[in-house]
C-alpha positions in Angstrom: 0.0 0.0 0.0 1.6 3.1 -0.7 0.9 5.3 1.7 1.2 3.0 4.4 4.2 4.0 6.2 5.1 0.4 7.7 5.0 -0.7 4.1 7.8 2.1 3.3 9.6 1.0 5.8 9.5 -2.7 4.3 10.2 -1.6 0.4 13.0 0.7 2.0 11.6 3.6 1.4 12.3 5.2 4.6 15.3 4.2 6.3 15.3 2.8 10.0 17.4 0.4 12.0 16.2 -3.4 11.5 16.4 -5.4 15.0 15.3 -8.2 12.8 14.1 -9.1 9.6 13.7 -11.3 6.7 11.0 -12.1 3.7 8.4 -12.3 5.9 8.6 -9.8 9.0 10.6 -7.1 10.3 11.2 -5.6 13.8 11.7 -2.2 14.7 12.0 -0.4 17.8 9.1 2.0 18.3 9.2 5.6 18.1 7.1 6.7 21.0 7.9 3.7 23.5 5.4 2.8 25.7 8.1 1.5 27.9 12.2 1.1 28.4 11.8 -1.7 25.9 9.3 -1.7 22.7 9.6 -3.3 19.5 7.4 -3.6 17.1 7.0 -6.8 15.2 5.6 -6.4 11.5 4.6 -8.2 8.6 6.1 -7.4 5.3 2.8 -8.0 3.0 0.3 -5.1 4.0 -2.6 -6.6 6.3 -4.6 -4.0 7.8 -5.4 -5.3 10.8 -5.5 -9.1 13.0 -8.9 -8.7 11.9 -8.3 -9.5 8.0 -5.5 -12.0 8.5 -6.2 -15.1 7.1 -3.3 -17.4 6.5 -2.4 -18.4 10.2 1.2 -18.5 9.5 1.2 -15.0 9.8 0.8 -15.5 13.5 2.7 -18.0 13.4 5.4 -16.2 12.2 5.0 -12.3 14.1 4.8 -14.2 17.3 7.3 -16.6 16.9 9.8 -13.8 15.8 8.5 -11.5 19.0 9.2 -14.5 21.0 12.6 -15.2 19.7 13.4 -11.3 20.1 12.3 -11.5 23.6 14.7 -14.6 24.3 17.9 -12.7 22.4 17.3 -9.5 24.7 16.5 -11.5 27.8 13.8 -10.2 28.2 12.2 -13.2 28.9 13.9 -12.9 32.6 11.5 -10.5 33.9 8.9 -10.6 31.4 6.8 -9.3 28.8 3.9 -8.0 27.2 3.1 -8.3 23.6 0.3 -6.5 22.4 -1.8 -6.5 19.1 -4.1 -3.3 18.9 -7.4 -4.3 16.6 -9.5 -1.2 15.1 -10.0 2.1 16.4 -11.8 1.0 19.8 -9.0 -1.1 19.9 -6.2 1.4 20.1 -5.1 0.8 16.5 -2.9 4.0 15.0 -1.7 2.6 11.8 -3.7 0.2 9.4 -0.9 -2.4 8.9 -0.8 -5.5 11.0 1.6 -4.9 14.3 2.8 -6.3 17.6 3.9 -4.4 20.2 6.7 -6.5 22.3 7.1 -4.5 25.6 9.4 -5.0 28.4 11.0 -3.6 31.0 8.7 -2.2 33.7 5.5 -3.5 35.5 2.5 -3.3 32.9 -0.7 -3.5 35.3 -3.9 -4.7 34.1 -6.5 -3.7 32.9 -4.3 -2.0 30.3 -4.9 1.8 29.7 
């Protein structure tokens, strides 16, 4: 999608620093961190949202890649939250599929 700016980011279009990534998914750190740690972990091909993916190895692949992050930063020591906002009531900011992989403080619940 071209005005999708995670899709930029993908096609190179806008440079950032890869944590990780491959064909199929890419992880970033996020610009406005919701904590000391927060990555986000994206899909290459442009879903819009959980709600319009269809082929489960999508999941299968953005969690497995947030869980292997989460292991290679030890984060996995203290704990984590990963997080997958759905829709405007769900806190969704930008239409392409995204997990949030935070770390690093107490996250209480219910969340925000």
């Amino acid at each position: 999608m071209s005005d999708c700016i995670f899709c930029k980011i993908a096609n190179g279009e806008i440079p950032v620093e890869f944590v990780y990534r491959d064909d199929d998914v890419f992880v970033i750190r996020d610009i406005n961190p919701q904590g000391p740690t927060h990555f986000l972990v994206i899909p290459t091909q442009h879903i819009a949202s959980s709600a319009e993916v269809t082929d489960p190895s999508v999941w299968s692949k953005v969690v497995g890649r947030a869980v292997e992050v989460a292991r290679q930063m030890a984060l996995d020591k203290d704990g984590y939250r990963m997080v997958v906002n759905t829709g405007d009531q769900g806190g969704q900011t930008v239409p392409h599929l995204h997990l949030h992989l935070l770390s690093g403080r107490h996250f209480g619940w219910p969340p925000g």
